[in-house]
N, CA, C and O atoms as CSV, one atom per row, in Angstrom:
chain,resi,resn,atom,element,x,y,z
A,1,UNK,N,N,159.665,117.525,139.275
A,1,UNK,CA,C,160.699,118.024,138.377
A,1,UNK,C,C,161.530,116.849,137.863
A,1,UNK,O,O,162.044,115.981,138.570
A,2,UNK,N,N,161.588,116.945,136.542
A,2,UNK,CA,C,162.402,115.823,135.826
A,2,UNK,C,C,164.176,115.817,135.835
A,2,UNK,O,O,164.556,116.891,135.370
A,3,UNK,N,N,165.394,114.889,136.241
A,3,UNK,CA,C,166.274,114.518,136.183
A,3,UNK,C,C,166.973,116.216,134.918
A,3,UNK,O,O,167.717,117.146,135.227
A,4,UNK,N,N,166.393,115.952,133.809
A,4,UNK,CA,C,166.635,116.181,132.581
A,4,UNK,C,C,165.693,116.752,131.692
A,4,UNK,O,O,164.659,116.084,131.714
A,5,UNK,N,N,165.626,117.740,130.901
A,5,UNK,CA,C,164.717,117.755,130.310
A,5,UNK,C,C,164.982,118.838,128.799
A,5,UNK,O,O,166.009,119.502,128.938
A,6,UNK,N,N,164.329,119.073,127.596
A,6,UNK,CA,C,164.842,119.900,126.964
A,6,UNK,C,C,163.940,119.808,125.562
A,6,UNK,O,O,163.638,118.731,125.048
A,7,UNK,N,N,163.547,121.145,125.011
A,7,UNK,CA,C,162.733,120.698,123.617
A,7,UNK,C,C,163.285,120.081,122.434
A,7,UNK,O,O,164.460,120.316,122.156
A,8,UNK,N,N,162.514,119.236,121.618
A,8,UNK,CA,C,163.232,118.654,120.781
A,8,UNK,C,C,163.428,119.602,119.495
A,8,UNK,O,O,162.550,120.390,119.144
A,9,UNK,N,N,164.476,119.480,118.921
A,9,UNK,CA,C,164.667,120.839,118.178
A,9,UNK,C,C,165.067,120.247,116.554
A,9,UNK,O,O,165.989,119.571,116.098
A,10,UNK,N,N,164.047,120.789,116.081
A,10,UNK,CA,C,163.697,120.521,114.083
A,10,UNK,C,C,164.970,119.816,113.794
A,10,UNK,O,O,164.841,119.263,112.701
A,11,UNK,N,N,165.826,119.655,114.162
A,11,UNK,CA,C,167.431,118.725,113.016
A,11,UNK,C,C,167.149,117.454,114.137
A,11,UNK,O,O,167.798,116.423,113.959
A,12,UNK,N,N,166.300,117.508,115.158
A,12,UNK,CA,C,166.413,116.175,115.583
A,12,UNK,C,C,165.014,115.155,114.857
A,12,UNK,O,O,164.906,114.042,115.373
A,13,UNK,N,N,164.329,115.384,114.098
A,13,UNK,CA,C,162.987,114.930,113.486
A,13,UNK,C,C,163.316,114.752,111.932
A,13,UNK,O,O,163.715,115.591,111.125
A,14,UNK,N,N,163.100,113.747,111.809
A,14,UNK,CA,C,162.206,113.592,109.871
A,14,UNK,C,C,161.569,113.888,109.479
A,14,UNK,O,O,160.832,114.366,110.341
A,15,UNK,N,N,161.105,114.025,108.434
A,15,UNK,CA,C,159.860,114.816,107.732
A,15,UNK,C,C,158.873,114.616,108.220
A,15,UNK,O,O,157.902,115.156,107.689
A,16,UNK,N,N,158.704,114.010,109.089
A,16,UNK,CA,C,157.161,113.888,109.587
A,16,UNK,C,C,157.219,114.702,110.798
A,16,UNK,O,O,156.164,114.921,111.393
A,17,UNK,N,N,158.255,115.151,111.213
A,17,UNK,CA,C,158.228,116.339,112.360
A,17,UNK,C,C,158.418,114.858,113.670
A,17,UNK,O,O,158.104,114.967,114.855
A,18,UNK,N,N,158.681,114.279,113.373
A,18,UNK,CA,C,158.663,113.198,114.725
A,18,UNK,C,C,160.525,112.709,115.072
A,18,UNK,O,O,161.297,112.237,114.237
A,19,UNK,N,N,160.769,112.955,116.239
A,19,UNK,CA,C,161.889,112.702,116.984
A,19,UNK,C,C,162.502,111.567,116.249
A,19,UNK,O,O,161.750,110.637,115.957
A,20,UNK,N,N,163.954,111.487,115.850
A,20,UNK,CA,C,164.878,110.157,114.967
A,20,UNK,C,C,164.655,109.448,116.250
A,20,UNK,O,O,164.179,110.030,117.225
A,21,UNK,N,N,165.057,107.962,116.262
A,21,UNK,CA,C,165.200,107.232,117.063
A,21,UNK,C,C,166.496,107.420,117.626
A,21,UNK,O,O,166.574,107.370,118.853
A,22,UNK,N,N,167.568,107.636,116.932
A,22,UNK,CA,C,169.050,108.145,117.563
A,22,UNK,C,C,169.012,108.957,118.854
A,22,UNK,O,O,169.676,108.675,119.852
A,23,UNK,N,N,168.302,109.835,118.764
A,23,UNK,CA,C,168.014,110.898,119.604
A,23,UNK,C,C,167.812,110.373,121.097
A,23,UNK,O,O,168.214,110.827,122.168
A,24,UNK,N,N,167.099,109.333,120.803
A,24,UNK,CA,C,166.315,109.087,122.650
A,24,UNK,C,C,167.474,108.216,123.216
A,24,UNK,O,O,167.343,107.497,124.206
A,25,UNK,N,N,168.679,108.352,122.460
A,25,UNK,CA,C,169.684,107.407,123.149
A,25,UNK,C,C,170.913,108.798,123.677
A,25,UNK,O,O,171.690,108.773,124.631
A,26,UNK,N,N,170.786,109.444,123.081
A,26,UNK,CA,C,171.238,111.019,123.601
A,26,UNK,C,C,170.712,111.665,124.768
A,26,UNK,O,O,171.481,112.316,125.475
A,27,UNK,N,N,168.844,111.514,125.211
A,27,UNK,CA,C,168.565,111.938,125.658
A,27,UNK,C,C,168.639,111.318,127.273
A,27,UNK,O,O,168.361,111.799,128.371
A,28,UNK,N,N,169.157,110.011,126.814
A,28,UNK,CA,C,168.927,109.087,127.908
A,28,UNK,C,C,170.805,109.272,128.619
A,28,UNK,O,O,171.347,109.090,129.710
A,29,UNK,N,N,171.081,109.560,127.742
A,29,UNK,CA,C,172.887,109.973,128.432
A,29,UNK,C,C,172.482,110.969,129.099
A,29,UNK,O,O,171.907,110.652,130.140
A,30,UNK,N,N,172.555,111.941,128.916
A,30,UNK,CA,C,172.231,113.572,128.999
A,30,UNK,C,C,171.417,112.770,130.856
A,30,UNK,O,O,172.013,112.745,131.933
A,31,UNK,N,N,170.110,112.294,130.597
A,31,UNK,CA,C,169.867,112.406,131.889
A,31,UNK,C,C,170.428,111.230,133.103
A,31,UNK,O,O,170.166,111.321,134.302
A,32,UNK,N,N,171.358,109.988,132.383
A,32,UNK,CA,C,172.137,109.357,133.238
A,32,UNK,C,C,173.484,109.984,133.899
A,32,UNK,O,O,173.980,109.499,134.915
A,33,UNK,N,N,174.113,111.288,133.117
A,33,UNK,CA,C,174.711,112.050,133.821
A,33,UNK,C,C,174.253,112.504,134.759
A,33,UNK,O,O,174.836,112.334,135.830
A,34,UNK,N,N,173.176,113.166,134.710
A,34,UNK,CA,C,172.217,114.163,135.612
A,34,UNK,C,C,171.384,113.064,136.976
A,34,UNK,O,O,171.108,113.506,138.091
A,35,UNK,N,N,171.197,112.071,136.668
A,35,UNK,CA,C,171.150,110.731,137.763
A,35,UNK,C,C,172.309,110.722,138.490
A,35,UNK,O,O,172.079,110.783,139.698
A,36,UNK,N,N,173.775,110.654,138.130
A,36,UNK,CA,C,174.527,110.241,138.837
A,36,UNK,C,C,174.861,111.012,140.006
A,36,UNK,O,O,175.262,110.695,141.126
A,37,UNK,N,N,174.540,112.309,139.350
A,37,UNK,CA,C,174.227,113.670,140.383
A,37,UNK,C,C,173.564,114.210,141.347
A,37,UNK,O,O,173.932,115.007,142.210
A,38,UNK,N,N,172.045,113.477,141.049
A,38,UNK,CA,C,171.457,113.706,142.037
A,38,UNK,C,C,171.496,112.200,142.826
A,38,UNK,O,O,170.903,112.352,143.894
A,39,UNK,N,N,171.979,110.803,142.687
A,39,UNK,CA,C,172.447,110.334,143.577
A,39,UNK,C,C,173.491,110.653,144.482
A,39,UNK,O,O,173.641,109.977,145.499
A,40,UNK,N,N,174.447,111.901,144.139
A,40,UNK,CA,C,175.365,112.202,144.966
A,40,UNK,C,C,176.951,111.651,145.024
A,40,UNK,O,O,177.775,111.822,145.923
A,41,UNK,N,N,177.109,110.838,143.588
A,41,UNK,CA,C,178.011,110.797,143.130
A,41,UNK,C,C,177.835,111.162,141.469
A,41,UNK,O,O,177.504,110.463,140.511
A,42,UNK,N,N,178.235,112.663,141.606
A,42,UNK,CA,C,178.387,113.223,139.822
A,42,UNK,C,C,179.769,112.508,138.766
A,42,UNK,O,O,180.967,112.349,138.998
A,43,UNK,N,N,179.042,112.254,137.752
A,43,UNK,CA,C,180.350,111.850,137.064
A,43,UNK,C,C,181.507,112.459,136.977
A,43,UNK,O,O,182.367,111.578,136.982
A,44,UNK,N,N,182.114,113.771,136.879
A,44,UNK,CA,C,183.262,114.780,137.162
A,44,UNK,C,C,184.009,113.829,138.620
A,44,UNK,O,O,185.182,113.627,138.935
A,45,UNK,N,N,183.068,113.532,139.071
A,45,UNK,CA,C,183.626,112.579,140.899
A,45,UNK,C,C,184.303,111.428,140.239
A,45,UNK,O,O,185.497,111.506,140.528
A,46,UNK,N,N,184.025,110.175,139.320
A,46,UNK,CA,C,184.499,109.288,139.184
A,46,UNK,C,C,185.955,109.835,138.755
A,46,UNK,O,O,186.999,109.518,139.326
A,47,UNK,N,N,185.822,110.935,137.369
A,47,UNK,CA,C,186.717,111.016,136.672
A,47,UNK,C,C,187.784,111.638,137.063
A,47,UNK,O,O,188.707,111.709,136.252
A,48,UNK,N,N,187.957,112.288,138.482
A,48,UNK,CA,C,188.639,112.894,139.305
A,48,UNK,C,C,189.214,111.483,140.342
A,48,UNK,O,O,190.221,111.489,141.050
A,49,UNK,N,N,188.480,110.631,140.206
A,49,UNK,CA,C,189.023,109.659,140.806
A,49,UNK,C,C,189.729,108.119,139.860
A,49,UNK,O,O,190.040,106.999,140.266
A,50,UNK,N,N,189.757,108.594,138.828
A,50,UNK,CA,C,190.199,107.642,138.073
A,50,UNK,C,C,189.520,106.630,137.332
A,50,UNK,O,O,189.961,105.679,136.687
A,51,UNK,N,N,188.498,106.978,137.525
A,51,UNK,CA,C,187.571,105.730,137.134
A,51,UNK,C,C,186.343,106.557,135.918
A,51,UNK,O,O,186.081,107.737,135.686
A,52,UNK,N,N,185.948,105.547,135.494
A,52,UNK,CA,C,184.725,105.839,134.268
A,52,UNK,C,C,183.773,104.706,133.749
A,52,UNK,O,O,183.676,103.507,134.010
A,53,UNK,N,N,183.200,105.445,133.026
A,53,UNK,CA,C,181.891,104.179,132.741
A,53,UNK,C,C,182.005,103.691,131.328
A,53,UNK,O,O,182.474,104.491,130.518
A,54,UNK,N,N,181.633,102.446,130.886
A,54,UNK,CA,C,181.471,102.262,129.971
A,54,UNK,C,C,180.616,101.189,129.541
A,54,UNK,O,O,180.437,100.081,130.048
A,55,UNK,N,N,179.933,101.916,128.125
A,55,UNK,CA,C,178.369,101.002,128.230
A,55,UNK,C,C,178.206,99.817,127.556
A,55,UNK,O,O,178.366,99.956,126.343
A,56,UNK,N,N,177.878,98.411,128.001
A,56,UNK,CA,C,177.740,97.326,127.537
A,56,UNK,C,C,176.479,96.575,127.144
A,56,UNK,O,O,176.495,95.396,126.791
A,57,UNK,N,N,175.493,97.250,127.218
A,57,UNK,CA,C,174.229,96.978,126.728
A,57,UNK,C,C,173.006,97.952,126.867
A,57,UNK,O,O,172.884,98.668,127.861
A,58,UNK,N,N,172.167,97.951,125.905
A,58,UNK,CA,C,170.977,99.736,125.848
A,58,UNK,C,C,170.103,99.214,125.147
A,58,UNK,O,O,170.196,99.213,123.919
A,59,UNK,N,N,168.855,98.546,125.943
A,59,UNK,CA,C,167.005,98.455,125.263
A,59,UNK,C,C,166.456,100.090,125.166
A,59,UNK,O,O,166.884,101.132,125.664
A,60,UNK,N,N,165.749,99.899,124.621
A,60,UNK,CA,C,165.104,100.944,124.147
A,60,UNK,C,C,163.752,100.331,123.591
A,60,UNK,O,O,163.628,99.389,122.808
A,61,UNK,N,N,162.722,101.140,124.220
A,61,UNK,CA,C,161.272,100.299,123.744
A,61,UNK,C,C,160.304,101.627,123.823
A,61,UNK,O,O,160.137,102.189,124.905
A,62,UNK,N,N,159.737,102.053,122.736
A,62,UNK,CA,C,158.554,103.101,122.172
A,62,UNK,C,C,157.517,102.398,122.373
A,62,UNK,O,O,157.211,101.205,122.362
A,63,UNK,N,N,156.678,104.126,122.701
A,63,UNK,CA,C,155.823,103.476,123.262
A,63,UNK,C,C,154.639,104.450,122.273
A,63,UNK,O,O,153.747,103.934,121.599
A,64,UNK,N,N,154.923,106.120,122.401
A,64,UNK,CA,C,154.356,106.695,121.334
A,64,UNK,C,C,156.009,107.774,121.169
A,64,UNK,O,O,157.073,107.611,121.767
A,65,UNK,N,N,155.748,108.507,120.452
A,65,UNK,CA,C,156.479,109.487,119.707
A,65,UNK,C,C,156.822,110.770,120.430
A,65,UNK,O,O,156.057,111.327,121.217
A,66,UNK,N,N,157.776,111.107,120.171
A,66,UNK,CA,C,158.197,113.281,120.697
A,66,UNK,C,C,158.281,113.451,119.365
A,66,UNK,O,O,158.959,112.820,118.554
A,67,UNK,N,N,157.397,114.524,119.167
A,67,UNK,CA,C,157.688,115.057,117.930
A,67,UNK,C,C,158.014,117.121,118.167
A,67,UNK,O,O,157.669,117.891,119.063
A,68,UNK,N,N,158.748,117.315,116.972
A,68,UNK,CA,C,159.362,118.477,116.721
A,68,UNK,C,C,158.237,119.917,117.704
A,68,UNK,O,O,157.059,120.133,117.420
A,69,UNK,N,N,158.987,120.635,118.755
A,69,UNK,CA,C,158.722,121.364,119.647
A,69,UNK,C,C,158.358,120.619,121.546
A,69,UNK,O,O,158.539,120.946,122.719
A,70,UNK,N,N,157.887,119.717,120.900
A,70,UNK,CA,C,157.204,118.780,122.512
A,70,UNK,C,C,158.946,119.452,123.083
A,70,UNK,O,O,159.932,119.975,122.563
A,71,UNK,N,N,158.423,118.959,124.623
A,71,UNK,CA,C,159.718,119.223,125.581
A,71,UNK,C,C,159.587,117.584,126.309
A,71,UNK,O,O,158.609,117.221,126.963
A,72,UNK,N,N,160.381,117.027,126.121
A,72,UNK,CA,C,161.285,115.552,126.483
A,72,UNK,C,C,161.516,116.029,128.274
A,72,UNK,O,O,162.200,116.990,128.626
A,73,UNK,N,N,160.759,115.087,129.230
A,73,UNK,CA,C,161.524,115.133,130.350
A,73,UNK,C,C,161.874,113.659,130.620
A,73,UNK,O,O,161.116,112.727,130.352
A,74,UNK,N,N,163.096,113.536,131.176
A,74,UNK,CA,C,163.238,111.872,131.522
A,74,UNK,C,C,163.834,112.095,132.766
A,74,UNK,O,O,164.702,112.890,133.124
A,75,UNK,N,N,162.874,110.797,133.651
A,75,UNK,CA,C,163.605,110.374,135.119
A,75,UNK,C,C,164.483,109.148,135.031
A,75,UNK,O,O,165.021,108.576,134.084
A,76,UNK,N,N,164.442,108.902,136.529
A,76,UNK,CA,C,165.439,107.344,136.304
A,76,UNK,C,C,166.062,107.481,137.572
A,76,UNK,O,O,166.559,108.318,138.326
A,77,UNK,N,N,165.705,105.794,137.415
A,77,UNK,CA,C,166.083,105.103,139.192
A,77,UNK,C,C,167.622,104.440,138.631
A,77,UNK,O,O,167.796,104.183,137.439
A,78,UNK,N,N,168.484,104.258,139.485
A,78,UNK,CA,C,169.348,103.473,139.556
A,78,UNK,C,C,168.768,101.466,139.695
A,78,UNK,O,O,168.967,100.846,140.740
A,79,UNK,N,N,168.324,101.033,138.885
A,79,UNK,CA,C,168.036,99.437,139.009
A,79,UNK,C,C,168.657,98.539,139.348
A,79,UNK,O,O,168.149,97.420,139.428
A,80,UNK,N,N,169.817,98.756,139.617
A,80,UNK,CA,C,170.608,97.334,139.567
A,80,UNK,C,C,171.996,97.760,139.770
A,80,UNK,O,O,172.600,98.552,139.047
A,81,UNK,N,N,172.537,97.060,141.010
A,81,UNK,CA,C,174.368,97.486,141.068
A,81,UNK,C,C,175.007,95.988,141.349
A,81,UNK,O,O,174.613,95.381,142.345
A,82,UNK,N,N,175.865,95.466,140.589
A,82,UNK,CA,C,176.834,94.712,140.605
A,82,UNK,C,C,177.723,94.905,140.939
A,82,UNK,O,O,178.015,96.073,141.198
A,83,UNK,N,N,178.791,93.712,141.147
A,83,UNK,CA,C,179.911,94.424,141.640
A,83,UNK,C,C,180.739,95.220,140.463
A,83,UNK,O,O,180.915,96.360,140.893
A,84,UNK,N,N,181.115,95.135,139.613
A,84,UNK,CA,C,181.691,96.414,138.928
A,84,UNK,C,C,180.949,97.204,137.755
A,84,UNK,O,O,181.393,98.188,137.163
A,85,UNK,N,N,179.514,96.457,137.506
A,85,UNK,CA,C,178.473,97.181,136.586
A,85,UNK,C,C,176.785,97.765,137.348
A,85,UNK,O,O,176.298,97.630,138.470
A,86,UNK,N,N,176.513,98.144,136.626
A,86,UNK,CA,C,175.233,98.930,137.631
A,86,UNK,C,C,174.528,98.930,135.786
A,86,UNK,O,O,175.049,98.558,134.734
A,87,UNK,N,N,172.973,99.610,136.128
A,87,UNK,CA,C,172.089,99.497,135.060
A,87,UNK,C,C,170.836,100.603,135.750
A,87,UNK,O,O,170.133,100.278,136.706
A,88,UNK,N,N,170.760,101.777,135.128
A,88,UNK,CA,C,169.700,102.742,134.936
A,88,UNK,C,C,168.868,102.437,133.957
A,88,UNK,O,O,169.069,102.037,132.810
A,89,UNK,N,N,167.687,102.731,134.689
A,89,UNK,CA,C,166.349,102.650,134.026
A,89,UNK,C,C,165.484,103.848,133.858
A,89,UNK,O,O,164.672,104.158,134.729
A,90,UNK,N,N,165.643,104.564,132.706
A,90,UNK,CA,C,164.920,105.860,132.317
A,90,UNK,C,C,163.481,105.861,131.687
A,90,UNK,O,O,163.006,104.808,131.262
A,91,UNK,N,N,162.981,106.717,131.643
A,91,UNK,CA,C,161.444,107.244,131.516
A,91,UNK,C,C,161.260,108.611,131.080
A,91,UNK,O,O,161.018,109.608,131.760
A,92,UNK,N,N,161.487,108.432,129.248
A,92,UNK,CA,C,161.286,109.568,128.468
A,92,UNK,C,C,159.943,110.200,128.312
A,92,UNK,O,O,159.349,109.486,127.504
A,93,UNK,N,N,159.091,111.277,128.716
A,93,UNK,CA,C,158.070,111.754,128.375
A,93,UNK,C,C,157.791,113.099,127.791
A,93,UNK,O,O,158.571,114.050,127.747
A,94,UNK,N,N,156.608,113.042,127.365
A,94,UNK,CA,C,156.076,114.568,127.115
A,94,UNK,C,C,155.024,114.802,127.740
A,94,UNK,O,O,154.011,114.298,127.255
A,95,UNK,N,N,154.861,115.663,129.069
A,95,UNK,CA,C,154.252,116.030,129.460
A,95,UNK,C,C,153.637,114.491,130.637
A,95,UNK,O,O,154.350,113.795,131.360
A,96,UNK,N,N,152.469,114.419,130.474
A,96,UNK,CA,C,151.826,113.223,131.034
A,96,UNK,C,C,152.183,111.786,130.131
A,96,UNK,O,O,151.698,110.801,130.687
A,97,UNK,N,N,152.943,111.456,128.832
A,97,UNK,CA,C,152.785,110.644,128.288
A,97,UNK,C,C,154.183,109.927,128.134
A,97,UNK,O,O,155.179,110.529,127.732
A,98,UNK,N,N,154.178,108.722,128.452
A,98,UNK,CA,C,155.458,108.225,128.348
A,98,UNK,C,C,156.043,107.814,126.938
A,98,UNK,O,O,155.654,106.790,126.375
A,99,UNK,N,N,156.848,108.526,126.474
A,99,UNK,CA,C,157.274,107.970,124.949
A,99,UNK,C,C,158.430,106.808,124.696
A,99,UNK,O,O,158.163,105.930,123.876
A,100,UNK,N,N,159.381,106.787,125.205
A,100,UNK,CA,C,160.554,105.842,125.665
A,100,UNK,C,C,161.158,105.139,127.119
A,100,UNK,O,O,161.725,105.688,128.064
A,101,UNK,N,N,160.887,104.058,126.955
A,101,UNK,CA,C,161.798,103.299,127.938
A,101,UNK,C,C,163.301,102.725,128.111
A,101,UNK,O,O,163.628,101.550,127.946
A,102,UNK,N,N,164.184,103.845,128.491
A,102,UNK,CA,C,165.834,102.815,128.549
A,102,UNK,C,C,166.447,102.300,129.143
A,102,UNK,O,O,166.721,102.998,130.119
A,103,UNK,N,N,166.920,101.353,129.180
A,103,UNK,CA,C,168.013,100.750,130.230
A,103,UNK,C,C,169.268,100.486,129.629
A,103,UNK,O,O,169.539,99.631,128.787
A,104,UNK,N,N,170.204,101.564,130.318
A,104,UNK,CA,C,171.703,100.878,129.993
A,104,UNK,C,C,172.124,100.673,131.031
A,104,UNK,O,O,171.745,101.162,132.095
A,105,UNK,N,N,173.335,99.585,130.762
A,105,UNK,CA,C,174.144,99.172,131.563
A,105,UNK,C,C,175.408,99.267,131.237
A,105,UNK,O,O,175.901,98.948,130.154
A,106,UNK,N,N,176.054,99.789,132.341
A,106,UNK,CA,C,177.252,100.303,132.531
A,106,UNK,C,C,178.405,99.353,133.143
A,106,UNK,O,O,178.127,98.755,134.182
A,107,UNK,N,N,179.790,99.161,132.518
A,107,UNK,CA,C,180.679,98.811,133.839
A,107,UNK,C,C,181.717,99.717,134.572
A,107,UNK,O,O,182.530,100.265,133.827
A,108,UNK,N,N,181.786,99.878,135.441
A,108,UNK,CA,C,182.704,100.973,135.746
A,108,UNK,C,C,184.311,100.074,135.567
A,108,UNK,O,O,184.609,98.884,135.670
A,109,UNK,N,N,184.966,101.111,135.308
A,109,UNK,CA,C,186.327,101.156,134.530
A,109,UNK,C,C,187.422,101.940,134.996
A,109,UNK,O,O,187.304,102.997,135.615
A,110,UNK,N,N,188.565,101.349,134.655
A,110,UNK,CA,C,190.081,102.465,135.226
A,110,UNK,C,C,190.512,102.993,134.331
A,110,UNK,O,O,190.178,102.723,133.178
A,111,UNK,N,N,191.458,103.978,134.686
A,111,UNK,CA,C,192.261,105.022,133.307
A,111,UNK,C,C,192.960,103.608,132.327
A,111,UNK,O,O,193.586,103.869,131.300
A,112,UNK,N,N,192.799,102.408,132.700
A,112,UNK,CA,C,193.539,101.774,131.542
A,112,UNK,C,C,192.348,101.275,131.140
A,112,UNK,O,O,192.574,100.521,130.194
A,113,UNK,N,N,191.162,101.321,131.392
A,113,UNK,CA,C,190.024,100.140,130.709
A,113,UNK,C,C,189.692,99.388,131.113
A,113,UNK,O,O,188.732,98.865,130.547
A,114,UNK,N,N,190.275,98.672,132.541
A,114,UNK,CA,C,189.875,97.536,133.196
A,114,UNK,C,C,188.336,97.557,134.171
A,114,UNK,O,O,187.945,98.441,134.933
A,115,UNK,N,N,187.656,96.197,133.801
A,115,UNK,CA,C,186.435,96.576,135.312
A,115,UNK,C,C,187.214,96.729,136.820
A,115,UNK,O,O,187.964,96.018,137.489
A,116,UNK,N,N,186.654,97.948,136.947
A,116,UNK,CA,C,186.819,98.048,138.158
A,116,UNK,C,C,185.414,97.916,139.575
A,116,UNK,O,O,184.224,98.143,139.357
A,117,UNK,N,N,185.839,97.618,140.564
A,117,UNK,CA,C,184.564,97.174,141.630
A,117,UNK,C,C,184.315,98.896,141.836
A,117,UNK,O,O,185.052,99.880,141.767
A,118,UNK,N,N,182.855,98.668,142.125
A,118,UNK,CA,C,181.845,100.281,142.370
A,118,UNK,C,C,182.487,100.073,143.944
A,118,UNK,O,O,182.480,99.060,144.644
A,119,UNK,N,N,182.954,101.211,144.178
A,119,UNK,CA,C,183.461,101.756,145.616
A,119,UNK,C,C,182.474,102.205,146.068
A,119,UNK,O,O,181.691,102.963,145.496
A,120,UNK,N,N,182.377,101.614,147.585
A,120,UNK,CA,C,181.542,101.697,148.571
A,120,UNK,C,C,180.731,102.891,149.080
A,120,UNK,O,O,179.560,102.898,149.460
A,121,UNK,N,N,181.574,103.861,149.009
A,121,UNK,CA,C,180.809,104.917,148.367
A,121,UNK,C,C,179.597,105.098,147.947
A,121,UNK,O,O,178.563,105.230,148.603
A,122,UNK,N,N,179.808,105.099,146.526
A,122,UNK,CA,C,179.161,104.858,144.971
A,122,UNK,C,C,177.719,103.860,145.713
A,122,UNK,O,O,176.521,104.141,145.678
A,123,UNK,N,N,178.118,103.163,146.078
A,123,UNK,CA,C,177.561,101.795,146.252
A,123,UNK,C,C,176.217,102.249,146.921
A,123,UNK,O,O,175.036,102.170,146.585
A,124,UNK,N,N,177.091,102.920,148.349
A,124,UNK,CA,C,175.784,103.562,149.256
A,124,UNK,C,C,174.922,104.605,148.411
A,124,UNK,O,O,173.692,104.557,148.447
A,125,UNK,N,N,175.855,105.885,147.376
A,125,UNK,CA,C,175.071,106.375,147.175
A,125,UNK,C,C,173.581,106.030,145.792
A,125,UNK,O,O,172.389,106.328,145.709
A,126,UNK,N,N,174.576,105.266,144.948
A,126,UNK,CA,C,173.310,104.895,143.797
A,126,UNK,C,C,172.603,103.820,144.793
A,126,UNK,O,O,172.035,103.308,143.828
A,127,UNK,N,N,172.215,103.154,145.715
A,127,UNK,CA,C,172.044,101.899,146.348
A,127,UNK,C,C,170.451,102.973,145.761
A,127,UNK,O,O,170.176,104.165,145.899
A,128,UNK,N,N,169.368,101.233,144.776
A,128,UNK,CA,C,168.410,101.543,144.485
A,128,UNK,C,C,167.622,101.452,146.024
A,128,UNK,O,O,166.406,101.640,146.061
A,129,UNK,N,N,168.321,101.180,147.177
A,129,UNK,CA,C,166.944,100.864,148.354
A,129,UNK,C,C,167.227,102.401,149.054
A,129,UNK,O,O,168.086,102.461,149.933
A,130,UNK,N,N,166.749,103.211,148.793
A,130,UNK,CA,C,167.035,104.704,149.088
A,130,UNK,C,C,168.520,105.601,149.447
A,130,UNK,O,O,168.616,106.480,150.303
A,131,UNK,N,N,169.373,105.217,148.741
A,131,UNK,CA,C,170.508,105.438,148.964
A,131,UNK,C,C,170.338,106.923,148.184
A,131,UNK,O,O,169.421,107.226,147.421
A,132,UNK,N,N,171.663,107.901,148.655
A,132,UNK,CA,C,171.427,109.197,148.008
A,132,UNK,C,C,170.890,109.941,148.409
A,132,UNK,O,O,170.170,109.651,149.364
A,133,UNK,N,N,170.927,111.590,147.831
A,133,UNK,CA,C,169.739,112.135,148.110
A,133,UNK,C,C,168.675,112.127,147.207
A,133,UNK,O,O,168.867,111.528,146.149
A,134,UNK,N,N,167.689,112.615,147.378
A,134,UNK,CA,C,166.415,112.827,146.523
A,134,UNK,C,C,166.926,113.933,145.450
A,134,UNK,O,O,167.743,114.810,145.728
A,135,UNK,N,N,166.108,113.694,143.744
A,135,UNK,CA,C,166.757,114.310,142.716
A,135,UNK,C,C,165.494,115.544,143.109
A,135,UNK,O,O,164.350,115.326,143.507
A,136,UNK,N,N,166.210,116.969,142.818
A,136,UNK,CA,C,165.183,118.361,143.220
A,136,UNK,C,C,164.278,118.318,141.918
A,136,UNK,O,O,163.380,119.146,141.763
């Protein structure tokens, strides 16, 4: 079972019936929320604690296409934690076929904007060496 998942729906495609490129950067939020969750710290948790994310860099690399009806599932490991930035690595598909690869990177942040350090917490639970629980 995928992180995320959802059909792509006709206002997201061009005339050729094939997914905008805008889109797979939507789809890749949508399931970095849904990551943070099934690591066991949900974003509603940061923002209850004062803190938030904000994104400082996003590759994106095609590989083939979602086009208009396919259903988009994307996973994603937590890759990389710094001390106040971290970086998810997603895996957009349809079905058996991988269409997009993303990585953003995030720094975590305070109600004024400042980097703030990932609390220990956080730390244990995104920790890419099995930290968390398993996503259902």
């Amino acid at each position: 079972m995928s992180l995320w998942s959802a059909a792509v729906r006709y206002a997201e495609c061009d005339q050729q019936g094939v997914a905008f490129h805008g889109h797979y950067l939507t789809w890749a939020d949508e399931a970095a929320t849904a990551l943070m969750a099934a690591k066991g710290m949900p974003y509603v948790t940061l923002r209850a604690r004062g803190l938030d994310t904000s994104v400082v860099a996003s590759t994106l690399s095609w590989s083939s296409p979602a086009r208009w009806g396919d259903v988009v599932d994307v996973d994603g490991v937590v890759e990389r934690l710094g001390r106040t930035s971290f970086t998810f690595a997603l895996t957009l598909r349809v079905g058996e076929r991988a269409c997009c690869e993303v990585r953003t990177t995030y720094v975590l942040v305070d109600d004024e904007g400042r980097p703030a350090p990932l609390p220990d917490d956080l730390r244990q639970a995104w920790s890419p060496v099995g930290g968390g629980p398993a996503p259902s």
